[in-house]
C-alpha positions in Angstrom: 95.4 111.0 64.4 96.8 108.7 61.8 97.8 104.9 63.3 101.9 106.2 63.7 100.6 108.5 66.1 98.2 106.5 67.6 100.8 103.7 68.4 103.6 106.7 69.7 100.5 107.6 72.4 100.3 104.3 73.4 103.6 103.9 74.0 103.9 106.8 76.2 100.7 106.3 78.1 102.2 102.5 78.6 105.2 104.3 80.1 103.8 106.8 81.9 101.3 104.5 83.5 104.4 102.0 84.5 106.0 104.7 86.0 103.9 105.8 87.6 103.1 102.5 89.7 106.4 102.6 90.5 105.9 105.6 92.8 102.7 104.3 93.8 103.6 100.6 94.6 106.1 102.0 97.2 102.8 104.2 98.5 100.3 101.8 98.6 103.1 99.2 100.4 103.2 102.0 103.2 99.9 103.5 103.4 98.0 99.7 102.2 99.9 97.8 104.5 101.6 100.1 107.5 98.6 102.3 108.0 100.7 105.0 107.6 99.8 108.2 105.8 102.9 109.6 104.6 102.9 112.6 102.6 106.4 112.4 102.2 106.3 109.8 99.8 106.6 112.4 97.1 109.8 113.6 98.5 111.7 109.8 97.8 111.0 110.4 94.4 112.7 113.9 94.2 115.7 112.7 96.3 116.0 109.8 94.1 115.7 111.9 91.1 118.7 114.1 93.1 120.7 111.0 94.1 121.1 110.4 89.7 122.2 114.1 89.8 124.8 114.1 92.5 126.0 110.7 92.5 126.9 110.7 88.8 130.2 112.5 88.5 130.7 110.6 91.9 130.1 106.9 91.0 131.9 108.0 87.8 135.1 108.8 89.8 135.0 106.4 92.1 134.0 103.3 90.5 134.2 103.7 86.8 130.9 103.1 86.6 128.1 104.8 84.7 124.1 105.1 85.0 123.7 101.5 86.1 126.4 101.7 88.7 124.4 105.2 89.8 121.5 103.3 90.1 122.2 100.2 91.7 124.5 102.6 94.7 121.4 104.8 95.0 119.0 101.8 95.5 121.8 100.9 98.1 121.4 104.2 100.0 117.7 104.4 99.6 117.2 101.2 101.3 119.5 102.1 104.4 117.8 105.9 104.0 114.0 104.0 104.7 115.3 101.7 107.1 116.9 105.0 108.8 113.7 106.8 108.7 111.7 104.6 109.9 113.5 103.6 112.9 113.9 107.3 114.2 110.3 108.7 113.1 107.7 105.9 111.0 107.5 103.7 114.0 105.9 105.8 116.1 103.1 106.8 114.2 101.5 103.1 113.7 98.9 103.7 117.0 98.7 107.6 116.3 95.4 109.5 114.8 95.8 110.1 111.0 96.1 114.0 111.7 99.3 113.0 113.9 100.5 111.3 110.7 99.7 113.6 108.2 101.6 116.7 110.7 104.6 114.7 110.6 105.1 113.2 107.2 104.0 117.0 106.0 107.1 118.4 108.0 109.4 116.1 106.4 108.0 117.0 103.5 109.7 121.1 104.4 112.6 119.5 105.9 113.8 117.5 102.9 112.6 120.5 100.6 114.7 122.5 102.9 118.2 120.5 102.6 117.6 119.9 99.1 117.8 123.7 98.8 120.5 123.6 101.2 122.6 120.9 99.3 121.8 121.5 95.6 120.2 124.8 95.2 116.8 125.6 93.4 118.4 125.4 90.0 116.9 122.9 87.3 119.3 120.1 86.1 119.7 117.8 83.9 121.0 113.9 83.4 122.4 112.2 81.0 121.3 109.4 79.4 123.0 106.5 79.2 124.9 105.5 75.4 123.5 102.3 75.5 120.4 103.4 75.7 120.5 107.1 73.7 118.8 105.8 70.4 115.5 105.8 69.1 113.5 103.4 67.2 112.3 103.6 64.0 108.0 104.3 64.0 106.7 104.5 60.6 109.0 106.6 57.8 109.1 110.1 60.2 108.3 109.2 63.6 111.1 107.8 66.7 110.6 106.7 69.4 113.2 107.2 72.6 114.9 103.1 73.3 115.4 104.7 77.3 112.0 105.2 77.6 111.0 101.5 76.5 113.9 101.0 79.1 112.0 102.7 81.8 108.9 100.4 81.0 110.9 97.1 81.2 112.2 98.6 84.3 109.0 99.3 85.8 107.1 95.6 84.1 110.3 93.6 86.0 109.6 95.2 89.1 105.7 94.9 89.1 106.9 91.0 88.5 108.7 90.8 91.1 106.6 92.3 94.0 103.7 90.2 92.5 106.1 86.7 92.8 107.0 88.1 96.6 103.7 89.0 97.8 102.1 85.7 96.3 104.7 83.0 96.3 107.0 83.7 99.1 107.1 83.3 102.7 107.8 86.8 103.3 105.0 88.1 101.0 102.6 85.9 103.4 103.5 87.3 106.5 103.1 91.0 105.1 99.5 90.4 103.9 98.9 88.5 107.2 100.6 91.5 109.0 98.2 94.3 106.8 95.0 92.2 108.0 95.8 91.0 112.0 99.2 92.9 113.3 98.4 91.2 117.0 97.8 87.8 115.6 100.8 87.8 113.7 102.9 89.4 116.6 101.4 86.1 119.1 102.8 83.9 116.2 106.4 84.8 117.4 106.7 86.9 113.6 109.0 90.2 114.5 106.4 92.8 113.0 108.3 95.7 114.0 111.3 94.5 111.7 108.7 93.4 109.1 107.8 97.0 108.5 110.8 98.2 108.7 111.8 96.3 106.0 108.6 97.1 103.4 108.9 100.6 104.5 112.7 101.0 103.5 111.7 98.9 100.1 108.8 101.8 99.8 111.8 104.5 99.7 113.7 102.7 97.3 111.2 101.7 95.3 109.9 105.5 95.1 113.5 106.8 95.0 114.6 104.1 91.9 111.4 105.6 90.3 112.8 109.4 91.0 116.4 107.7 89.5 115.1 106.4 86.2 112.4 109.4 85.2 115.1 112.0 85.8 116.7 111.5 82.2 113.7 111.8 81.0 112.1 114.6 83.5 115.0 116.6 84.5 115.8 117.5 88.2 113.8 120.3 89.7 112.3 121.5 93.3 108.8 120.4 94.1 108.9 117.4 91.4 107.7 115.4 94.4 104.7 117.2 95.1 103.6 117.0 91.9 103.9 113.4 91.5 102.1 112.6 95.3 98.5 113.8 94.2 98.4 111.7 91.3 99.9 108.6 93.5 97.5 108.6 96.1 94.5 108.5 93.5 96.3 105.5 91.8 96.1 104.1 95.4 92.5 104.9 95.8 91.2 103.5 92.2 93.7 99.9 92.8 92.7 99.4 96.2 94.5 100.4 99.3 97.5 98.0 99.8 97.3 95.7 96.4 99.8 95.6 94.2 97.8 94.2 91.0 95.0 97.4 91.6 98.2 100.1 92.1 99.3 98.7 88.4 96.2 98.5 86.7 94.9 101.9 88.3 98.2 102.9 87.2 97.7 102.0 83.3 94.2 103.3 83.1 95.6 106.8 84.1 98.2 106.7 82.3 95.7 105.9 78.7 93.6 108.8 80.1 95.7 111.5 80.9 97.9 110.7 77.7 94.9 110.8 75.4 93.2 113.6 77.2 95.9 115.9 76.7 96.1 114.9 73.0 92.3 114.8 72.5 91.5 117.1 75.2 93.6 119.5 76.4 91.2 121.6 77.8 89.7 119.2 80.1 92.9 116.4 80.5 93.6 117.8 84.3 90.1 116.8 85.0 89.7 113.5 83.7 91.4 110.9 86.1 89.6 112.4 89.0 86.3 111.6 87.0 87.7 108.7 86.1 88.6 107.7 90.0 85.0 108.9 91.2 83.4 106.5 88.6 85.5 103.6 89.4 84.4 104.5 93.3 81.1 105.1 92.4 80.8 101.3 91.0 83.9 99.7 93.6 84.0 102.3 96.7 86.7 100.1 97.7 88.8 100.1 94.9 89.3 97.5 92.1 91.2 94.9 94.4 91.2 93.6 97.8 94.4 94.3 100.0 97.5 92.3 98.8 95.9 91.1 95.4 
C-alpha cells in the first residue's frame, strides 16, 4: 500500500467512522439516557435515507430548492415524527422490563419495514448528489477523492460539536445528564422530565434520520439498510460507554480504522474484527471508555 492509498483509507475510515456516530449518538441519547432499548433505531436511518428519495422531486417542485432544502424539511419532519412516536408508544416503556422494550421497538421495526414496502416498494434507488458538491479532489497524480464525502464528515464533526457544547455548556445539557443519573430527584426539582425526553428522543430520530439523509448519495436507498447499520451501532454504544457522547465518537473512529483496514488488509477476517476489538476494550473497561454524559 503506497502512501496515496494509505491516505484515501484514512479518509474513508475518518468518514465512515463519523458517520457512523451519527447513527449511534441518536442511540446512545435513547438507550444512554432514556433507558430505552429500541431496536427501531435502525429503521430512522432507512426512513431518513427514504425521506432524501421521496422528498426530492417534492421539495424540488415546491420550493425550488435542492439537497439542502431536502434535508433541512426532512430534519423538520423527523423531529415532529420522534416527538410523535414517543408520545403515542416510547413513553410507556420507561418502568417496563427490557423484554417488554425489545417486543415493541422489534414490531415497529416490521411495521415501518411494512409501509416502506407499502409506500415505495422493495426496489433499490438512487440519489443524486448535489452540483456543489459532485467533484473530486485531486490525491496524488491518479487517485480522487469524492468532495460529498468530505461533506458528510464536516457534517458529522459540526454535529459531534454541537451535542458536546449542549450536553457540557448548556442548561439543558445539565438537566439531561442529571435526568440519565436521578429521574425522581430531578422530577422533585419541579424539571418536566416527561417533556425532557420527549425532546432527546425526537433529536434521536432526527439525528438517526439526517444520518440516513446524508449516506443515501453515497449508499443508495434499499430495504433492510437499517438492520444492517443497528448491529454495528449498538457495539459503538457498548465500546463508548452507554449514554456519552465523546465514547459514541471515539468508539465510532476506532471502528471505522478497523473495519476499513481490515477489509483492505484482511478481507477474510474484517467481519470479525470490531467484535474482537469491542471484547478487548471490555475486557480492560467493562464499562466502556467513558462515563455517562462525557
Amino acid at each position: 500500500m503506497d502512501l496515496t492509498n494509505f491516505l484515501i483509507q484514512c479518509l474513508n475510515a475518518v468518514q465512515y467512522g463519523l458517520l457512523l456516530f451519527l447513527v449511534a449518538s441518536g442511540l446512545t441519547l435513547i438507550f444512554g439516557i432514556m433507558g430505552v432499548i429500541n431496536l427501531a433505531h435502525g429503521s430512522f436511518y432507512m426512513i431518513g435515507a427514504y425521506i432524501a428519495f421521496a422528498l426530492s422531486p417534492i421539495v424540488s417542485g415546491t420550493f425550488g430548492g435542492g439537497f439542502f432544502a431536502v434535508l433541512f424539511v426532512g430534519l423538520v419532519l423527523s423531529v415532529l415524527f420522534g416527538y410523535f412516536l414517543e408520545w403515542a408508544f416510547y413513553s410507556y416503556l420507561y418502568d417496563r422490563e427490557h423484554l417488554q422494550q425489545v417486543l415493541m421497538t422489534y414490531g415497529l421495526i416490521l411495521v415501518f419495514e411494512e409501509l416502506r414496502s407499502l409506500l415505495v416498494g422493495d426496489d433499490v434507488y438512487g440519489v443524486q448528489v448535489p452540483d456543489l458538491l459532485a467533484g473530486s479532489l485531486q490525491l496524488g497524480e491518479v487517485m480522487t477523492y469524492p468532495i460529498y464525502r468530505l461533506f458528510v464528515s464536516a457534517v458529522c464533526l459540526g454535529l459531534a460539536l454541537g451535542m458536546f457544547f449542549v450536553f457540557t455548556r448548556t442548561r439543558l445539557g445539565m438537566m439531561i445528564r442529571a435526568g440519565a443519573s436521578n429521574r425522581e430527584m430531578v422530577q422533585s426539582l419541579g424539571i418536566d422530565i416527561q417533556f425532557l425526553y420527549r425532546v432527546v428522543f425526537a433529536a434521536g430520530v432526527a439525528i438517526a434520520a439526517l444520518a440516513g439523509m446524508v449516506a443515501a448519495p453515497v449508499s443508495s436507498v434499499y430495504p433492510g439498510m437499517g438492520n444492517q447499520v443497528l448491529i454495528i451501532c449498538f457495539v459503538v454504544v457498548v465500546i463508548g460507554g452507554i449514554g456519552s457522547i465523546k465514547g459514541a465518537l471515539a468508539a465510532a473512529l476506532m471502528i471505522g480504522v478497523v473495519d476499513t483496514f481490515g477489509k483492505v488488509l484482511l478481507p477474510q477476517a474484517s467481519g470479525v474484527l470490531i467484535y474482537l476489538l469491542m471484547a478487548g476494550i471490555l475486557l480492560w473497561k467493562p464499562d466502556g471508555l467513558f462515563k455517562v454524559g462525557g
